[in-house]
N, C-alpha and C positions, 0 to 999 in steps of 0.2 A: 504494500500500500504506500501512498505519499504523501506524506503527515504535510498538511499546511498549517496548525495549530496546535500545541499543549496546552491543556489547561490545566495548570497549577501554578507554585510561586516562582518564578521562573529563575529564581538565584539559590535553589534548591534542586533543581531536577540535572542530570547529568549530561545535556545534550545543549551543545552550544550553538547549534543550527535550527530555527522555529521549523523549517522546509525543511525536507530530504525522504529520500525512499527507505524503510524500515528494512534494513536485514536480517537475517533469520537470531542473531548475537545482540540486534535490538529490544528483542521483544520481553527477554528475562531483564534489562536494564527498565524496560518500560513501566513492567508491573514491582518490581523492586523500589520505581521511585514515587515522590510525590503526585506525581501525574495522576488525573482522576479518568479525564477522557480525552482522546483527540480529534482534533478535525479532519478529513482525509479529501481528496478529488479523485474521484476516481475516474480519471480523463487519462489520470497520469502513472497509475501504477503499474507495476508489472506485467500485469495482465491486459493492458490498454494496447492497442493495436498500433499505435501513434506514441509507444514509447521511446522518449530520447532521453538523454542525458540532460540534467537541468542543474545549471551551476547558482543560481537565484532563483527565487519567485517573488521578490516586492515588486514586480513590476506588470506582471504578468497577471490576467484576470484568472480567476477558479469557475471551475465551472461542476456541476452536480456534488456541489461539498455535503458532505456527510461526517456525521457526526457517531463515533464509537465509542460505546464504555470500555474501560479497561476493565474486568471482572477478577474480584477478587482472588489469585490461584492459592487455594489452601489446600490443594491434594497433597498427600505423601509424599516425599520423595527422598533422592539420596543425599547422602553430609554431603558430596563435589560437586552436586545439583545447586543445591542450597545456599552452600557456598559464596558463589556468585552474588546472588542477590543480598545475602549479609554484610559482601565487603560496601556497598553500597550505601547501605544502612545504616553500619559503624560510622563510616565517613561523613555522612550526612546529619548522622547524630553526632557525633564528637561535634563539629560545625555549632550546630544548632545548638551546644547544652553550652558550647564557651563564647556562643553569641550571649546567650540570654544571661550566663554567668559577666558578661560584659556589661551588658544595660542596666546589671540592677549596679556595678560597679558605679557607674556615671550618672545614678541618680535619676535614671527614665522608667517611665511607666513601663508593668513588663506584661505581653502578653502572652497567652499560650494557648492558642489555636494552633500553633507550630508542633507545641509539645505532643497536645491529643491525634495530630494525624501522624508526628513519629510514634507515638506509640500502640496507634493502631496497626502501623509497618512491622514493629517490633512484634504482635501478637501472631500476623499473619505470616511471620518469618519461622518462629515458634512451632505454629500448626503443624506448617508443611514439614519442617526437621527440626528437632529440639534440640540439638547438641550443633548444630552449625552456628549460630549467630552468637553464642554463648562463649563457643571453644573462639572463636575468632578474634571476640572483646575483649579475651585472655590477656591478650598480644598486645603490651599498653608500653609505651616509653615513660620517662619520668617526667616528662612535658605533656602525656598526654591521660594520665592518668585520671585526674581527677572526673576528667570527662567521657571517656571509654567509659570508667566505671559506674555511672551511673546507666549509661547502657546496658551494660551488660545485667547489672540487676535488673533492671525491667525486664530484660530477656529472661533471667531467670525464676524471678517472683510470677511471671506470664505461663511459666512452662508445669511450675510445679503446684499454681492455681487451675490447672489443666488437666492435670494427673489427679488430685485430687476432686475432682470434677465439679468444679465451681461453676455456676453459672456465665456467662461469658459477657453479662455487664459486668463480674465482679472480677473476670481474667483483664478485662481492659484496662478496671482500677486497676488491678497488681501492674500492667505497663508503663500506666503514667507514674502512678508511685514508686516504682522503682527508678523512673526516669527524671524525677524530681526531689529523690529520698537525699540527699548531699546537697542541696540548692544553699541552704546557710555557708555552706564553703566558699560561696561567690565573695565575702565579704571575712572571712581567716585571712589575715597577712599573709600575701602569698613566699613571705621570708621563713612561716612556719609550717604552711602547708607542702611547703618545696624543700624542709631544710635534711637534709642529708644523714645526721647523725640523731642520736635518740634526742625526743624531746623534754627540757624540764617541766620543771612541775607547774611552774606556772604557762608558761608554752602549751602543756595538754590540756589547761585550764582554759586557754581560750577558745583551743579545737573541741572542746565539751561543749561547747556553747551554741555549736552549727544545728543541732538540732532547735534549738529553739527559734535559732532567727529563719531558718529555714520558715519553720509555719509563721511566723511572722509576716515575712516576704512576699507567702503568696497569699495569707489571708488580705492586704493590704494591697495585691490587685486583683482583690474582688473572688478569688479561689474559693468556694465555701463544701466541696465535699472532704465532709467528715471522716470517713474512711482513708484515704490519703494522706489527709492532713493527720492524721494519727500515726502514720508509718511513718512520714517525716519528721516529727516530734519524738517518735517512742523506738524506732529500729534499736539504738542502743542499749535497751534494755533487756534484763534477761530471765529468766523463768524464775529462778531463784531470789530476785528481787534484789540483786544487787548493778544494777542496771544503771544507765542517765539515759535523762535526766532527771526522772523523777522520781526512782528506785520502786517503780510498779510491781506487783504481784502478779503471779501467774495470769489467775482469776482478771485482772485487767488490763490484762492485753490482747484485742482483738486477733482472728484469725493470718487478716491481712498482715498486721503488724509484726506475728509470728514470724511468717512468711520473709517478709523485709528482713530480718532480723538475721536467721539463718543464711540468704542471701547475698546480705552483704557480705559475712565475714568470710563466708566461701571464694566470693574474688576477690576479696581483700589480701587474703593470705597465698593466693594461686597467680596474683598481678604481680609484674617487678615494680618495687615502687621505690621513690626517694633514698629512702634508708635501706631497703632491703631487697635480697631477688624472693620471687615467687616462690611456693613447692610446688611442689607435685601434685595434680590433680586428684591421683589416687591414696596419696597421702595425705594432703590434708581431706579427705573426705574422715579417713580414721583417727585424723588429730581432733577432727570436731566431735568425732562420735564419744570419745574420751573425755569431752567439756562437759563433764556432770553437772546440771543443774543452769546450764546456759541456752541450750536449746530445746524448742520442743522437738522431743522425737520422732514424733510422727512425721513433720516437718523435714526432718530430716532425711528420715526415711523415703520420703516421696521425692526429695532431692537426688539420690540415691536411684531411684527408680529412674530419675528423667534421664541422669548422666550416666548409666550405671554402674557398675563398681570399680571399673576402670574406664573413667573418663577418656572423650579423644586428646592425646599429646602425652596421655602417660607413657612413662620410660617400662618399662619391663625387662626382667630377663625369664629366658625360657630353658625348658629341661634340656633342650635343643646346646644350650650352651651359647646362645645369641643372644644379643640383646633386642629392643625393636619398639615402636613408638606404636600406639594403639591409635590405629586411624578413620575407626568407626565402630561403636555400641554395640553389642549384642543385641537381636530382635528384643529380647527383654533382660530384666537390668543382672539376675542371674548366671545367663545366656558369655561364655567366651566371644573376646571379639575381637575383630578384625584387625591382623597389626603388619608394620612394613617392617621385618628384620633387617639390618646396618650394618649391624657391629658382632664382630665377634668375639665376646669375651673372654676365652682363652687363647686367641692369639694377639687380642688386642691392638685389632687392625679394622679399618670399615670395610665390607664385602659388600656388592653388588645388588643394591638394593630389591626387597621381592617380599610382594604380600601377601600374606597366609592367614585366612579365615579359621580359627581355631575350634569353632564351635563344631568343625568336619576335618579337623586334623587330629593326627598323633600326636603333637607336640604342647605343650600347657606352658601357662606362665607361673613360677616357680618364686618368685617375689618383684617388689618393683623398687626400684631402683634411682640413684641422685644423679642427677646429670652431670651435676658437680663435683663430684666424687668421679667421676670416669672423663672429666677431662671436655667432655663433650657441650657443643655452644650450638643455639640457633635450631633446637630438636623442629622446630613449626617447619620447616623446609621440608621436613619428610613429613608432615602430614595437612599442611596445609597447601592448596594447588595454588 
């Protein structure tokens, strides 16, 4: 077809030409982005008898334009399928979350009809593959973290409001609120939010405080669901009631909030951040399971289900005597899964890389493994396309 219109915010969408003929590499770019629907001429498309090559069309009249929805694609599909459309997503959200993290810097009115349609993007990325948009957010520099991760919670609070089977006005809250749960950090000195080495005591004192200004921020432009505004407010709080900011008890802490809670510290602790590198996917899954009295369980557990017990990007080593990065879930979260073997750990050399579905092999994974410990840098190359 021959797009003569997009209709969405046009310093959001990934295509820098309003005209041009849709190739078949466009079409997952299309429904990936803000775009809602396009205008098309069908004078001019492939299929036109009277097809040429068209280097403009401001000049040029349209003729039989038609107008196309874009329909929402939430079928199933695979994490390299997926993919695609998440790196997108990421970008466009990083973007978006250090714009608005920008405007409330400078004192402007902040709005967020940007927010509610990335995170409806964020929901619909989820549907299709749970562990693509997630694993990808992982992937955070120390300049880009504050804002990846907020992403990626929305991806993750979306997936496991999903699993649990929430109703799906209440999967869109878990997107926006995880996509807005850090918003008081717009306004942390960015000399403490950035600063490298452990923070003092009064330095943590003032990073304690982003939840509050958080709900503050957006109650004051006009934000009034409640549900949200409680996971921004309360994510730092823990079952045990030794929580901030308000040392809440189980009993009052809402589901969503739960939800938030567990989310965050999952890629908290799995991002490379200022002060620290990430773990391990599959390790910290069992370092939080070990937080007696921090998380709910359940919650947990249904974390567990979405990514399942060996996240995509975990390191492993196999009976095989390989090492090898897990580069898709088992059909379900018990289920062996998918991994790219690299490295050979008894000769201590990388071999040829080659991927082996475990759940129809001989071969197991035998423990998992530090990256750091073996030397090895940049594992996302073998599992990210």
């Amino acid at each position: 077809m021959y797009v003569v219109r997009l209709h969405g915010p046009w310093l959001q969408h990934p295509f820098w030409k309003a005209c041009f003929v849709v190739e078949s590499e466009d079409v997952a770019r299309l429904h990936a982005s803000v775009v809602e629907r396009v205008d098309i001429d069908t004078t001019l498309g492939a299929d036109a008898e009277s097809m040429t090559c068209i280097e403009s069309c401001e000049d040029k009249p349209t003729h039989a334009e038609t107008t196309v929805l874009l329909p929402l694609e939430q079928a199933p599909c695979s994490f390299a399928e997926e993919i695609v459309r998440a790196k997108l997503i990421c970008e466009d959200g990083r973007t978006l979350v250090e714009a608005m993290f920008g405007e409330v810097r400078m004192g402007r009115t902040l709005h967020l009809d940007s927010a509610r349609l990335m995170a409806a993007r964020i929901g619909e990325s989820v549907t299709r593959n749970p562990s693509a948009l997630v694993s990808l957010a992982r992937l955070k520099t120390a300049d880009t973290y504050t804002y990846l991760h907020s992403v990626a919670v929305g991806g993750l609070m979306t997936a496991v409001a999903r699993d649990l089977g929430l109703p799906q006005e209440q999967q869109e809250r878990a997107a926006l609120a995880g996509l807005l749960h850090d918003f008081g950090k717009a306004l942390t000195p960015a000399d403490i939010l950035n600063k490298k080495g452990a923070l003092l005591d009064a330095e943590f004192d003032v990073v304690r405080q982003h939840p509050v200004i958080g709900e503050s921020l957006l109650i004051a432009a006009g934000f009034d669901d409640a549900d949200v505004l409680h996971v921004v407010k309360h994510h730092h709080e823990r079952m045990d009631g030794k929580g901030y900011p308000d040392r809440l008890a189980a009993a009052q802490l809402p589901l969503l909030t739960r939800i938030g809670a567990v989310c965050d510290v999952y890629d908290a602790i799995t991002s490379n951040r200022p002060y620290k590198a990430g773990w391990d996917p599959a390790e910290s899954l069992r370092h939080m399971a070990k937080g007696e009295g921090h998380f709910d369980v359940q919650i947990l557990k249904s974390l567990v289900r979405v990514l399942g017990i060996f996240p995509v990007g975990s390191l492993v080593r196999l009976e095989s005597g390989f090492l090898a990065v897990v580069i898709e879930r088992g059909a379900h979260p018990l289920q062996p899964p998918q991994v790219r073997i690299f490295y050979s750990a008894t000769l201590r050399i990388q071999v040829f890389p080659r991927d082996v579905d475990l759940s129809n092999a001989s071969d197991r994974i035998v423990s998992i493994e530090s990256a750091e410990a073996w030397g090895l840098k940049d594992l996302e190359r073998f599992w990210c396309p």
